[in-house]
N, C-alpha and C positions, 0 to 999 in steps of 0.2 A: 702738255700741249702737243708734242710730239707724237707722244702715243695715243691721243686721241684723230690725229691726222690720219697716221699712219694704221688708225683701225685696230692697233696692239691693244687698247685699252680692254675694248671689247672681247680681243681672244684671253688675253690673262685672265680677265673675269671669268671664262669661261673653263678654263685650265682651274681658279681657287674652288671653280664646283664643283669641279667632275672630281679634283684631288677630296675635296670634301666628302662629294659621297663612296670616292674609293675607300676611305680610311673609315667611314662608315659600315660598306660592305666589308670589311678587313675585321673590323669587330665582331659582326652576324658571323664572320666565318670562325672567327675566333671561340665567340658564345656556342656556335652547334658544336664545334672538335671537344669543347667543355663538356659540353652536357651530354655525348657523345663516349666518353671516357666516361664520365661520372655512370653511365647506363653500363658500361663494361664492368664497372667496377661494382656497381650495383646487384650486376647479374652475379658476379662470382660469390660475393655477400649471401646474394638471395640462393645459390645453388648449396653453401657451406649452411643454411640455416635450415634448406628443406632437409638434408640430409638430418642435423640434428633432430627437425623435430617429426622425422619419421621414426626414430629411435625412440623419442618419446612419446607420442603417438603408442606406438605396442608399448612400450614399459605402462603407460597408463590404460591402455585395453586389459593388460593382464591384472593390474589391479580393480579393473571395474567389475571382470570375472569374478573376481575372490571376493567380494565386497556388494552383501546384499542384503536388504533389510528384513526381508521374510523366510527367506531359506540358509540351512546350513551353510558355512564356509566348506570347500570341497577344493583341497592341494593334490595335486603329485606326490607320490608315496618318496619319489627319487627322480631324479632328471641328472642324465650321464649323457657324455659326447664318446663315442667309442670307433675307432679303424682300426684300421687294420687287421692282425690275427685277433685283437680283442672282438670287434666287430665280426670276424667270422666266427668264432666262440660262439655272442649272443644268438648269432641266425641260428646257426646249426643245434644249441638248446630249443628254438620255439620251432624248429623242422623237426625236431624228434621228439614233440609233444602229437599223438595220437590219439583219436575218440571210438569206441566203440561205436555211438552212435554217428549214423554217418552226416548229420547235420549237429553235432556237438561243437564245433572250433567255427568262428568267427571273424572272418576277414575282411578289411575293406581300404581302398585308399581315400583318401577324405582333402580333396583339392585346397580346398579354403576354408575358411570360418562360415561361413554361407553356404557352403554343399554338403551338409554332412547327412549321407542317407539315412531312414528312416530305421530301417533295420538295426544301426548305430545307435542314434538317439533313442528306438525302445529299450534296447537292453541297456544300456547306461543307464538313461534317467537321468538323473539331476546330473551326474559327471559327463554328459554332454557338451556339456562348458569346459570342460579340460580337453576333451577332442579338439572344440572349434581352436581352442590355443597350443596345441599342438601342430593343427596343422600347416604346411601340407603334412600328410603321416600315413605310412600304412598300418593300421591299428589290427587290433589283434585282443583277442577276448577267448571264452570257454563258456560254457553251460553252466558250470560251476565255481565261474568267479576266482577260477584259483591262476589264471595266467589274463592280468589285462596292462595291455602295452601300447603306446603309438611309438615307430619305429618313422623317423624322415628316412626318405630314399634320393639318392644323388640324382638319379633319374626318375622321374617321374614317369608311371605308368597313367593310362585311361582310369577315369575313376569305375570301379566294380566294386559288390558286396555280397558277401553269404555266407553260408556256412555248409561246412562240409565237414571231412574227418580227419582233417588236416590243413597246417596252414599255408597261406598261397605267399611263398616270400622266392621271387626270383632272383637268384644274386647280381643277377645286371643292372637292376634298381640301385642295388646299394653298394657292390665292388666292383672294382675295375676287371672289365671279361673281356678277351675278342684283342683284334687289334685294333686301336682307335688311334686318331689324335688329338694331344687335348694342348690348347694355347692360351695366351696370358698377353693379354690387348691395354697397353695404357696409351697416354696420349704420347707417353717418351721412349716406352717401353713394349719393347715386341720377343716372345719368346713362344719356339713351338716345338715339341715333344712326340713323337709316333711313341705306342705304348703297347707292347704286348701283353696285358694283363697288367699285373705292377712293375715291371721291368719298361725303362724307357731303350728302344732300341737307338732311336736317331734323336739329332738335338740342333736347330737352330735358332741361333736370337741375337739384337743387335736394338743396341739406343739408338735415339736419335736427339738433337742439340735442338730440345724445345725449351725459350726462355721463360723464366718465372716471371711473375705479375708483376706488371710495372705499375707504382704508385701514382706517378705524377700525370698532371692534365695538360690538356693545351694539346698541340699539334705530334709533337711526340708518342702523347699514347695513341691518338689513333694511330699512327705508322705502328708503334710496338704492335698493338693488339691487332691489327694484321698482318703483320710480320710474324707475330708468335702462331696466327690461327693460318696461315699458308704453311708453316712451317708443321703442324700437326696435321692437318690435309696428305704433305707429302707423306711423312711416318706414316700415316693409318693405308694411304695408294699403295704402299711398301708392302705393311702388313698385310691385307687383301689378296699382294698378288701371292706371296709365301702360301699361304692358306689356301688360293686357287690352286695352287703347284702339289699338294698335298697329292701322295697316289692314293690311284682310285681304289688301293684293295683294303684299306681301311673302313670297317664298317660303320664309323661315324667321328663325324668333329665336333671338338666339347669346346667352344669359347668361354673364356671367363674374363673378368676384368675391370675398368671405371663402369661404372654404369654410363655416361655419357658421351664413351665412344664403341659401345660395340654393337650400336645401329649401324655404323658404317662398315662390319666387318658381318653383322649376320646374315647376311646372303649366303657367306662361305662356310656356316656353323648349323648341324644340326641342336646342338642348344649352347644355349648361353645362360653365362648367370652372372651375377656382381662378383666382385674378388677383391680384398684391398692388400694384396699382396704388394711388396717393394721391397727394392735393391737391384743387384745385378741379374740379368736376364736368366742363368741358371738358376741361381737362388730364390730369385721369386717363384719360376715355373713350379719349382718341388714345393714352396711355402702354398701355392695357391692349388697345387694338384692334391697335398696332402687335405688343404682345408674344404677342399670340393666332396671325396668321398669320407670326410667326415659324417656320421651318423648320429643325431640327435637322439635317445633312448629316452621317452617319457612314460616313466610305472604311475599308471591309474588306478 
């Protein structure tokens, strides 16, 4: 009776609505940080599966290659991975291969599976198909069948083809020449090397305290999952500015690294490539520098 006098009645009522629909809006808020994390958690799912099934992806290109219902099966005689003195070994045998005729030796770089010039695909023939999966490559042939090679190059050159009376293999393609820098970009991990040929002259690198993926939902991951992606933001602004500071008498910078963060570091890279090198910041450098001018050898 009171509280109807005194008009209280009216305000409580109005206080068990507003509390009502607060704890309502408390759930929506609850519901989106859910499905919010669940999308974090989804992406990283979906980033670990494309990777897998790019892997399989090419494992099944190369067997759709091999596998054909009207023409011969056509393999690689051999496929070798070769650096270092081994790698300069094989150049310096297909440099000292010589044609009396001066369009006898055949050279060409072959970008992708999709550009293979014509002058490649006439003389192969059916082993065309072991080009496209080779490549990228700079291939290598004769007049007489007796030298045919696709050789990967760390560097890629413009694609070109012909023939001439000798073969066109530049060693800056394939070994480390010049003084360069070459760096090693993770989201935790920052490491970068000035390199006089194969001799690394200078050396810095340094971690940074990015958290691993947190399972749980609710309000928590989203702070985690912005907390961990502020925290990689700073590492890569870090890495960036090293890379900037780089001196200018270096004739090129080689990034390599996550594929997913060295968009925010190539501005400061004349190339980039994937690396899944880890560990400690010197150790991975040498692990990802060695497996950079690694050399694929494929005998056609």
């Amino acid at each position: 009776m009171l509280d109807r006098l005194l008009g209280r009645a009216e305000l409580k009522a109005r206080i068990d609505e507003l509390e009502s629909e607060n704890r309502h809006l408390e759930r929506r808020v609850e519901a989106e940080e859910e499905r919010r994390s669940d999308a974090v958690a989804d992406r990283q799912r979906a980033e670990r599966r494309v990777n897998e099934l790019e892997h399989r992806i090419e494992s099944l290109e190369e067997r759709l290659d091999r596998t054909t219902s009207d023409e011969a099966t056509v393999e690689f005689r051999r496929v070798t991975d070769v650096r270092g003195d081994r790698l300069r070994d094989v150049l310096d045998r297909l440099r000292g291969v010589r044609s009396a005729d001066p369009e006898g030796l055949l050279t060409a770089f072959v970008p992708d599976d999709d550009a293979v010039p014509e002058t490649v695909s006439e003389w192969f023939g059916d082993r065309s198909r072991l080009v496209r999966r080779a490549a990228p490559a700079v291939v290598v042939a004769d007049d007489a069948d007796a030298v045919s090679a696709a050789v990967s190059p760390a560097l890629e050159p413009e694609p070109f083809d012909g023939w001439d009376d000798r073969f066109r293999l530049d060693e800056a393609w394939f070994r480390p020449t010049g003084r360069f820098a070459f760096a090693l970009v993770r989201s935790d991990t920052f490491a970068l090397g000035v390199y006089e040929g194969d001799d690394r002259v200078s050396f810095e690198g340094f971690t940074s305290d990015v958290k691993e993926a947190h399972s749980k939902g609710g309000f928590s991951q989203g702070r985690f999952e912005r907390r961990r992606e502020g925290q990689i933001d700073d590492h890569l602004k870090e890495a960036g500015r090293s890379l900037a500071a780089v001196d200018s008498d270096v004739e090129r910078v080689i990034a390599v690294g996550e594929r997913s963060v060295l968009g925010e570091v190539r501005e400061h890279a004349d190339v980039t490539a994937a690396a899944d090198a880890t560990g400690d910041p010197e150790d991975a450098l040498d692990d990802a520098f060695r497996s950079f001018w690694t050399a694929r050898v494929h005998a056609i």
